[in-house]
Every structure is written in structure tokens, then in C-alpha cells.
C-alpha positions as CSV (number, residue, x, y, z in Angstrom):
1,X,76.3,127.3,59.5
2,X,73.6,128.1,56.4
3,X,73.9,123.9,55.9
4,X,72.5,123.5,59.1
5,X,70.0,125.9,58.5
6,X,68.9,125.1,55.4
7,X,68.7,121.0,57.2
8,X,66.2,122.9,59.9
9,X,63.9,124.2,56.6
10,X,64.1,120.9,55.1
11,X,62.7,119.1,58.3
12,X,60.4,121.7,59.2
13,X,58.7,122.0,55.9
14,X,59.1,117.6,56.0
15,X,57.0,117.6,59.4
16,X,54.5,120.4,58.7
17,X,50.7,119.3,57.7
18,X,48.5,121.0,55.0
19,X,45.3,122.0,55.0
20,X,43.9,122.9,51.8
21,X,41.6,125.3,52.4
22,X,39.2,125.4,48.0
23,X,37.0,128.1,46.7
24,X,33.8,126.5,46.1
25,X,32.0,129.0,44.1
26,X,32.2,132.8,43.7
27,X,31.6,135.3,45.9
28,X,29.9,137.7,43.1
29,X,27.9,135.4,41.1
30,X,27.6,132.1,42.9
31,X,29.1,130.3,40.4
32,X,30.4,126.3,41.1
33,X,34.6,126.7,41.2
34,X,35.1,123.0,42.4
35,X,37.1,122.3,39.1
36,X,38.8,125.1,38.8
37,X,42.6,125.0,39.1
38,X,44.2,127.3,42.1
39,X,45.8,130.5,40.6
40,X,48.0,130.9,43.8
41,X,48.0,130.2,47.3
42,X,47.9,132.8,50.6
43,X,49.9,130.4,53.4
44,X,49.1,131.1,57.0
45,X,51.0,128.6,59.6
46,X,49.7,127.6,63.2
47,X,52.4,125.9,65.6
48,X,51.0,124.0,68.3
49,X,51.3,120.8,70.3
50,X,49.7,117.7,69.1
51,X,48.3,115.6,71.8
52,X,51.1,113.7,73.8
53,X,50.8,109.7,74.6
54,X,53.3,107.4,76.8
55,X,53.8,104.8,74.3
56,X,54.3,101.5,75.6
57,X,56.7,99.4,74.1
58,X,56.8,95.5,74.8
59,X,60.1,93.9,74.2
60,X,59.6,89.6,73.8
61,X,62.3,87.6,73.8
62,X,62.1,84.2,72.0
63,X,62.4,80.8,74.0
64,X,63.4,77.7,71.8
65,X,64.6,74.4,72.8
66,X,67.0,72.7,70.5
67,X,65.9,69.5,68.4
68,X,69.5,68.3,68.8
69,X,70.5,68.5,72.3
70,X,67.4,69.6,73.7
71,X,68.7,73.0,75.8
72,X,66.4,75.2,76.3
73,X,67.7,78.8,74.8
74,X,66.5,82.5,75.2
75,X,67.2,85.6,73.6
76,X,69.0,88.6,74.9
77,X,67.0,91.4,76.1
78,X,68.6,95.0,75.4
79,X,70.6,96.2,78.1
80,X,68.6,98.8,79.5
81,X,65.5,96.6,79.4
82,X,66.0,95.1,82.8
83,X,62.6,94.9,84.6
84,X,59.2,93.4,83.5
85,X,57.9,96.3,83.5
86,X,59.9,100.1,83.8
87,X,59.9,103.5,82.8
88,X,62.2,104.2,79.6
89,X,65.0,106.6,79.0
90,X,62.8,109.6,77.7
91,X,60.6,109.6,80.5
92,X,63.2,109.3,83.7
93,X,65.1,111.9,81.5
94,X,62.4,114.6,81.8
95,X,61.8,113.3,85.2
96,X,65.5,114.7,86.4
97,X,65.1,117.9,83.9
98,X,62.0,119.0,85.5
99,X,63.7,118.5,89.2
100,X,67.1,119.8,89.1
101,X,67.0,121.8,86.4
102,X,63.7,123.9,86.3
103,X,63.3,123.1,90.3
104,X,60.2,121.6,90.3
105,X,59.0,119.9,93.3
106,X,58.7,116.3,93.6
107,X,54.8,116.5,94.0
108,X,54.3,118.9,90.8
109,X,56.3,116.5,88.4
110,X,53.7,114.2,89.3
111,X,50.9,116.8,88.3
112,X,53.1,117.7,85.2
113,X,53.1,114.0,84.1
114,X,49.2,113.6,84.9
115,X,48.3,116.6,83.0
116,X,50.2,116.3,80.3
117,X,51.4,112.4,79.7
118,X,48.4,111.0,81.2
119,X,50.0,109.0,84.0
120,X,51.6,109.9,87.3
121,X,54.7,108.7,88.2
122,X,55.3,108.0,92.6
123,X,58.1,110.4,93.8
124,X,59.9,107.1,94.8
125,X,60.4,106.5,90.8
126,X,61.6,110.3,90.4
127,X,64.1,110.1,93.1
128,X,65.4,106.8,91.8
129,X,66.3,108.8,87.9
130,X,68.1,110.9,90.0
131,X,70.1,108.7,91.9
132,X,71.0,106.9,89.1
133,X,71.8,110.2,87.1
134,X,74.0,111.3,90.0
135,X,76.0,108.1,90.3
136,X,76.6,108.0,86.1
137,X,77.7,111.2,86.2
138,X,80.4,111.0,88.4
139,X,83.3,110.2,86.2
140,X,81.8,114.1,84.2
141,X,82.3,115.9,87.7
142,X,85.8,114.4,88.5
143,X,87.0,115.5,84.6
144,X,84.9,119.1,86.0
145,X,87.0,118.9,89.1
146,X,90.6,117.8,87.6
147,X,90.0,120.8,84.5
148,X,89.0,123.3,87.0
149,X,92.1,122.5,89.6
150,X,94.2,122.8,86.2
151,X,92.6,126.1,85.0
152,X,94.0,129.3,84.5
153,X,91.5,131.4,86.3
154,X,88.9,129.8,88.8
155,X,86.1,131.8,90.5
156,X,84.8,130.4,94.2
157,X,81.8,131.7,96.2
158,X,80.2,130.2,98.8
159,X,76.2,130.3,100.3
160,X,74.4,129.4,103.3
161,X,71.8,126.3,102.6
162,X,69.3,124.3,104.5
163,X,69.9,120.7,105.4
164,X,68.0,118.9,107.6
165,X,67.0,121.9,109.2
166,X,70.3,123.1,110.0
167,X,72.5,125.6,107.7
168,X,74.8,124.3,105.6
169,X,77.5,125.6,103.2
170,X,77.2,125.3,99.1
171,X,80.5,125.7,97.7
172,X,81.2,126.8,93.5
173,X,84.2,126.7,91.7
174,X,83.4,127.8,88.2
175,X,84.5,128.6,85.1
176,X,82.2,130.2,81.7
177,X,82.7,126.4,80.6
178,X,82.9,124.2,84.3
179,X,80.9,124.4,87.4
180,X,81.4,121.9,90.3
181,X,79.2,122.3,93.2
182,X,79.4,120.6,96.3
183,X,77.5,120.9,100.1
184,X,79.4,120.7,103.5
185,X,78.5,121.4,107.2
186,X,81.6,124.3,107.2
187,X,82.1,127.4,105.5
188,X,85.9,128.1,106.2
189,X,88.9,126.2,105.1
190,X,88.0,122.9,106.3
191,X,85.2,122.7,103.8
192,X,87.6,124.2,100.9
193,X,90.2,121.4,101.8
194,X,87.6,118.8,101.9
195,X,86.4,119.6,98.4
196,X,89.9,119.4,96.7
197,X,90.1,122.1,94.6
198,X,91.6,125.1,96.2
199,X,94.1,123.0,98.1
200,X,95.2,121.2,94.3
201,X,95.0,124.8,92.7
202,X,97.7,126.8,91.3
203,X,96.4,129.5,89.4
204,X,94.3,132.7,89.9
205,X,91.6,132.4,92.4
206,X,88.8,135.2,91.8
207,X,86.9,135.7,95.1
208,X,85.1,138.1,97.8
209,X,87.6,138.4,100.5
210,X,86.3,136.0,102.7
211,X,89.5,135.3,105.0
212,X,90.4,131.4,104.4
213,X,91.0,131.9,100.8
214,X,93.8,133.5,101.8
215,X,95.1,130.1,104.0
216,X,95.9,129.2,100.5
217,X,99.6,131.0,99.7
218,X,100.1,128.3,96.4
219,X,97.5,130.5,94.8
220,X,97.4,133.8,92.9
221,X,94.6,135.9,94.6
222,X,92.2,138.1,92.5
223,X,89.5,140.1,95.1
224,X,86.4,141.0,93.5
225,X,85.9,145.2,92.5
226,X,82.0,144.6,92.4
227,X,82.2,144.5,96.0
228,X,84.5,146.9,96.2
229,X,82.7,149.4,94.0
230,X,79.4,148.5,96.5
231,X,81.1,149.3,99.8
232,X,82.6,152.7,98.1
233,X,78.9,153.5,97.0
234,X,78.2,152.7,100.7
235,X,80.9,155.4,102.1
236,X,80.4,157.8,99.8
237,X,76.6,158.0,100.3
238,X,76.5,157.4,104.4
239,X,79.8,159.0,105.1
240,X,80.0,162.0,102.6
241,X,83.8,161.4,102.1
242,X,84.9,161.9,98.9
243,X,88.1,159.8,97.9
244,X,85.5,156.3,97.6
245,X,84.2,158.1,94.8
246,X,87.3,158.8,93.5
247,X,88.5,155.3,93.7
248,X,85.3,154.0,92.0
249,X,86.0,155.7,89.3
250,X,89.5,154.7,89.3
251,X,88.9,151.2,89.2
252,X,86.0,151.9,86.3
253,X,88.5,153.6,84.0
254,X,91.3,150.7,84.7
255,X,88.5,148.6,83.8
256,X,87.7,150.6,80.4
257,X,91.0,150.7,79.5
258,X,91.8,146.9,80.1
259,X,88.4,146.0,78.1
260,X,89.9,148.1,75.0
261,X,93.5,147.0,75.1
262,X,92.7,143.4,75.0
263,X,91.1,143.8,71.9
264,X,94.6,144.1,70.5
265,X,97.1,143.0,72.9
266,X,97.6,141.3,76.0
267,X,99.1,143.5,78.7
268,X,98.8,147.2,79.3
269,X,101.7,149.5,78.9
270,X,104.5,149.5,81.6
271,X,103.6,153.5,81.9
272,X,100.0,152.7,81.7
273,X,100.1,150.4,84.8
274,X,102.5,153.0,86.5
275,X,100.1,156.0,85.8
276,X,97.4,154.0,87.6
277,X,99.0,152.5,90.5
278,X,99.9,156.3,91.2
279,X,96.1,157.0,90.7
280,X,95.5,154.4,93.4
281,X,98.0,155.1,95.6
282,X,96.9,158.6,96.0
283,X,93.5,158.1,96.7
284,X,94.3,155.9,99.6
285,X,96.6,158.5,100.8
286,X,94.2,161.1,100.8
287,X,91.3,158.3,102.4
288,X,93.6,157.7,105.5
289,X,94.3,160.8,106.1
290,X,90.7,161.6,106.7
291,X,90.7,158.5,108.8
292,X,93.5,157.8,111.2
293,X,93.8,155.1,113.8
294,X,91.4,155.5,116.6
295,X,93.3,156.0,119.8
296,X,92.8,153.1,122.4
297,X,91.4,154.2,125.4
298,X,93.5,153.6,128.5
299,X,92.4,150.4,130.3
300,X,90.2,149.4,127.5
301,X,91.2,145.5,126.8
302,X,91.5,144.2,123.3
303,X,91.4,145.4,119.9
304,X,90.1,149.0,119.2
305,X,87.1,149.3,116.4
306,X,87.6,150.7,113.6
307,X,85.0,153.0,111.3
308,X,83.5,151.4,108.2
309,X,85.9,153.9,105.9
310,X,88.7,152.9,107.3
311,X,88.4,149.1,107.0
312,X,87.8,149.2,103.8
313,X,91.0,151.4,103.0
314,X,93.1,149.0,104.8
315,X,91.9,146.4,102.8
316,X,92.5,148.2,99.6
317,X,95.5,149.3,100.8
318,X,96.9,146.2,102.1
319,X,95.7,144.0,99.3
320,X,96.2,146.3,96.5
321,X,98.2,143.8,93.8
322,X,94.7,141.4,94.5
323,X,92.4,144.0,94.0
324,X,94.5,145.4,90.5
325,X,95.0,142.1,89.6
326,X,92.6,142.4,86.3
327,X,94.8,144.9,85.4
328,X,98.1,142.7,85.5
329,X,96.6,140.0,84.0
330,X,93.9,139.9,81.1
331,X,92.6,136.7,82.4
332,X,91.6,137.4,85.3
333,X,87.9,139.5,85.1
334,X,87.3,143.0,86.8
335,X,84.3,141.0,89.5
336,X,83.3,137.5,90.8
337,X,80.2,137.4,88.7
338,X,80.9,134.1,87.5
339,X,80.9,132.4,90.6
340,X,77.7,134.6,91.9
341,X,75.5,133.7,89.1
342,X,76.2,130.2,89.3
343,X,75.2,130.2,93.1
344,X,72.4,132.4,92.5
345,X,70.4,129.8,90.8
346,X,71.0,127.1,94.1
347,X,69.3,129.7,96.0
348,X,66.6,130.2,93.2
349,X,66.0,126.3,94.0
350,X,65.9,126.9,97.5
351,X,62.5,129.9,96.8
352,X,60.8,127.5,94.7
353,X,60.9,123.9,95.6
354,X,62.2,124.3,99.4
355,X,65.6,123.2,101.7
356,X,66.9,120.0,101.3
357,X,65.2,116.9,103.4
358,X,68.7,114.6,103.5
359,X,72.1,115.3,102.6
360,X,71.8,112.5,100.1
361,X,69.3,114.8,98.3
362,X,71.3,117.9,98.6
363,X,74.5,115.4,97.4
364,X,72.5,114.3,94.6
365,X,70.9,117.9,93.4
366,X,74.6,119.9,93.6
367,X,76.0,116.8,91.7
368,X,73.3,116.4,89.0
369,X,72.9,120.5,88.9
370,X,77.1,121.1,88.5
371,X,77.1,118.6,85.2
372,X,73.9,120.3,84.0
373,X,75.6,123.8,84.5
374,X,79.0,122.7,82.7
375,X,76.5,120.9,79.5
376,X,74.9,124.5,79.2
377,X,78.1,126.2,79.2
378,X,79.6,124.5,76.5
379,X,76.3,124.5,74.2
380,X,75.0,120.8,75.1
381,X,71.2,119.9,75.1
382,X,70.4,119.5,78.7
383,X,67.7,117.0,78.0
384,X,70.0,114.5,75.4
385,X,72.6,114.9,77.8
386,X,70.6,114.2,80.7
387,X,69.5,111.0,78.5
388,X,72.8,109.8,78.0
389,X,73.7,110.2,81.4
390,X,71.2,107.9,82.8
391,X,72.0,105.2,79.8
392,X,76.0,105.2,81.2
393,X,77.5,107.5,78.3
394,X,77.2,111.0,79.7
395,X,79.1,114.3,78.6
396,X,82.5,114.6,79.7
397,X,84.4,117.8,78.9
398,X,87.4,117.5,78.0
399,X,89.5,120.7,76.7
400,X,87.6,123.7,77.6
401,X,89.8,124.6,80.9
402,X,88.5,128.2,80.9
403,X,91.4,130.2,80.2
């Protein structure tokens, strides 16, 4: 608000140095102004960086022996001072900010540190902040993990990733305020169940088709229309046929028309729906009717293969209350964006600083990555937050189930 605002001035103005810049003498006549008083000023400003120092602070605690009793007595360090000598808060805070957030490599924090601080931390000390970030912020991802399994409206996606050499599977389950994350050897349903989520879940579950989703019958499916409207490009373009066109632009203008009526109500009009499940209906008609079955032929074993077009009108067809389900329900969006941008930036880590060398790592990264994620979303510093994690108080949401 303008409070806040008018706070930032105030500090700004409280932190910025002046440099008086006096007319000596005249330009025309040479004439001595030293003493003469300023008429106004011309104000240029310059923001930079001053020089940046580790500063070392020694903590002492006091020994005294009692004249009474004689016991020897010490004071009490602060709790977080534990070693004789360690790294503070600040410092093991940007250490886990620079790794699992901008996804710099272990070896580059160290040249960040030299260049910058002065002094190189060992990648031992680096991969300690993040163990201990990881296990702090544990009770955060089981809150992220009980809101999401409560949740209206959940979108999953899933990605290969490297562990150990060998392909793994990162799972998401996000929301625009929660993202969990979580690595395991499996892609399929074993992996889903072992996460906890999808088998806990009662609500809508927004995805891309992939089979075991639909192991789950306690859920409300929702299939996501970007990858419907990409394989429609696809037939339309390599197969000339004409109804995928059609149905991409059916699925636009329910689209439209949802993103206009829920500026003022919550459902669309009983005709409205009717008008547009008609729409739908059509177009498939007229899709499999330029491809029917293909006929087995005789002594051929197994099942016969079907054309491109026609399996993806039988998924259309056969899932059609998934695919219209943003059009049923408000909630629920028109694609599994969500879910895609969340895993797009694990794989951005993957291009930058490499696969993962252990599964503790990759353990540690989707835990530390999922809470930074979920701080973001809800307009959190990552760095504070980061900070408070490591001291034993981290951000826990509570509240902001994405509905």
C-alpha cells in the first residue's frame, strides 16, 4: 500500500550518500564563489555496490568461579553458535540460494564466494547448508503435501531424470500456491502410490493422459487441451483432414466463453453446455467417419494398428467429460501448464549444473526446490525464507489450498 511505499522513500533517501559537488569561481569572469550560498541544486543519483566483507563476529562467553562455593560457572552461548569456529546464517543461506535455486554448480559457488566475499567456502560446507535446509524443512513439505491431497484442483506431470547414471522419474503435484516434488526409480503407479498424493486425493486431477492416472477411480479426471490442441495441429498439417481443425477451434471458443462467464458467474448456461457438447459430438462424428476401424488381416495375431487420426478420436471420444471438464467446472484450467512449468525448471537444472551424483542429492534438491517453489508462490523472500529454514523456523503454508 502508499504506507509501505512512502517507508521504501524514507529508507532509501536514509541510506543514500551525498556528494556535494561547489562552484568555485565563475565560469565568465573567474571570480572566487567559495562563500556564496547555493541558489538550487541539479541531483543526479548513481546505484552501485559498495565493496562486500565477511564480517567475523567472535562470540566470548564469561568463566567465573564463585567466592562462596567455589563452582566454576560459564555463560550460555546463543543457540546457533555451536562450533569454535562456523559459517553464520547469512552466508549458508546464500550458499543453498545460489545451488538449488539459481542451479549453480557446487564448484562455481566457490568462485562466486572468492570473487565476490573474498573467501571460498569447500563444497563439503555447501552440501552440509543443504542437508540441513532439507531436513528443517520437512515439516513445510508435509503441510505442502497434506494441502495439496486436500485441494480442489491438483495438477501432476512427470519427467525423466538422471541418477546415478540411470533414468529416473521426477514427479509434481502443484498448485499456483504449492509444489511438492519428489524423485523415484518408476514412472507408473507405483511411483504415484509411493508418493501419497494421488492415492489420498479426492478432487480434480489435471493431467496429460498418461494411463496410470487413470488407476486412480477416487479422483475426478481433467486431460490437458494443450496437448490436445498440439496433436490436432499435428493431423491437420500431416494428414490434411479437416474436422482436427474444427475441434481446435471448438475447444478455443469453449475456452473463450468459460474465461468471460467466470467474470460473473460460476457455471455456464445448461443450453450453453448443451450447444457445445453437440458442437463436439459432431466433429467426432464426422472424424470417424473418415477413419474407420482397420480391418484385421486374416491370420495376423494380436491387436491391429491404428492411424494417428484415429487414436486420437478415440481418445477424445472416449474421454470426452475429461477433456470438457473446464467447461463443467470453473476450477479446473483449459491445460496442465501449471504442472509443466513447474517441471520445466528441474530440467533447466539438469542443462546447467548436470544429473544428479546420489539419490541423497537428488532427495535433497527436489525437497529444498519444492519449499522454494511454494515461498515464491505465495510472495515470500526466497533468501529470508531460506534463512529461517536453516535456523529451525521455516515457512509453512497454511490456508492457501489452491482452489
Amino acid at each position: 500500500d502508499h504506507r509501505d511505499l512512502h517507508r521504501l522513500i524514507r529508507r532509501q533517501r536514509q541510506m543514500c550518500i551525498r556528494d556535494r559537488h561547489e562552484v568555485e569561481q565563475c565560469d565568465l569572469c573567474g571570480a572566487t564563489l567559495t562563500d556564496v550560498e547555493a541558489e538550487d541544486h541539479i541531483k543526479r543519483q548513481v546505484f552501485d555496490i559498495p565493496p562486500v566483507k565477511i564480517e567475523v563476529t567472535e562470540h566470548q562467553a564469561e568463566i567465573k568461579t564463585c567466592p562462596h562455593c567455589g563452582h566454576t560457572n560459564m555463560a550460555s552461548f546463543p543457540p546457533d553458535v555451536t562450533a569454535s569456529v562456523q559459517y553464520g546464517g547469512r552466508i549458508r543461506a546464500m550458499m543453498v540460494y545460489q545451488n538449488n535455486y539459481q542451479f549453480v554448480p557446487l564448484g562455481r559457488i566457490g568462485d562466486f564466494f572468492e570473487d565476490i566475499y573474498d573467501h571460498r567456502p569447500t563444497e563439503a560446507i555447501i552440501l552440509q547448508a543443504n542437508a540441513r535446509c532439507a531436513e528443517n524443512i520437512k515439516p513445510a513439505n508435509e503441510a505442502i503435501k497434506e494441502l495439496l491431497i486436500n485441494s480442489h484442483v491438483v495438477n501432476f506431470d512427470e519427467t525423466g531424470l538422471r541418477v546415478e547414471g540411470k533414468l529416473n522419474w521426477l514427479h509434481v503435484a502443484s498448485t499456483p500456491d504449492l509444489t511438492y516434488y519428489i524423485v523415484h526409480p518408476k514412472r507408473g503407479k507405483d511411483a504415484m502410490d509411493a508418493i501419497g498424493i494421488l492415492s489420498e486425493f479426492g478432487g480434480v486431477a489435471v493431467h496429460d493422459h498418461w494411463k496410470p492416472y487413470f488407476n486412480y477411480t477416487d479422483v475426478i479426471h481433467a486431460l490437458c487441451n494443450a496437448h490436445h490442441l498440439r496433436d490436432l495441429t499435428f493431423i491437420h498439417e500431416q494428414y490434411g483432414q479437416d474436422w482436427a481443425e474444427d475441434m481446435s477451434q471448438c475447444l478455443l471458443d469453449i475456452k473463450k466463453e468459460v474465461d468471460q462467464a467466470r467474470l460473473y458467474k460460476d457455471e455456464l448456461d445448461s443450453d450453453k453446455i448443451e450447444e457445445f457438447e453437440g458442437r463436439f459430438d459432431k466433429i467426432i462424428a464426422e472424424g470417424l467417419e473418415l477413419n474407420p476401424p482397420p480391418q484385421k488381416e486374416p491370420g495376423k495375431r494380436g491387436r491391429v494398428k491404428q492411424s494417428p487420426p484415429k487414436n486420437l478420436l478415440d481418445r477424445l471420444e472416449g474421454h470426452k467429460r475429461e477433456v470438457l471438464e473446464f467447461m463443467y467446472d470453473f476450477d479446473v484450467p483449459f491445460d496442465n501448464n501449471q504442472a509443466e512449468r513447474d517441471v520445466r525448471m528441474m530440467k533447466l537444472r539438469q542443462k546447467i549444473s548436470g544429473t544428479f551424483r546420489t539419490t541423497v542429492g537428488a532427495d535433497v534438491f527436489c525437497s529444498i526446490r519444492g519449499y522454494i517453489s511454494t515461498v515464491r508462490k505465495n510472495g515470500h523472500h526466497v533468501l529470508d525464507a531460506i534463512q529461517d529454514a536453516l535456523r529451525g523456523d521455516p515457512f509453512i503454508p497454511s490456508g492457501c489450498v489452491g482452489e
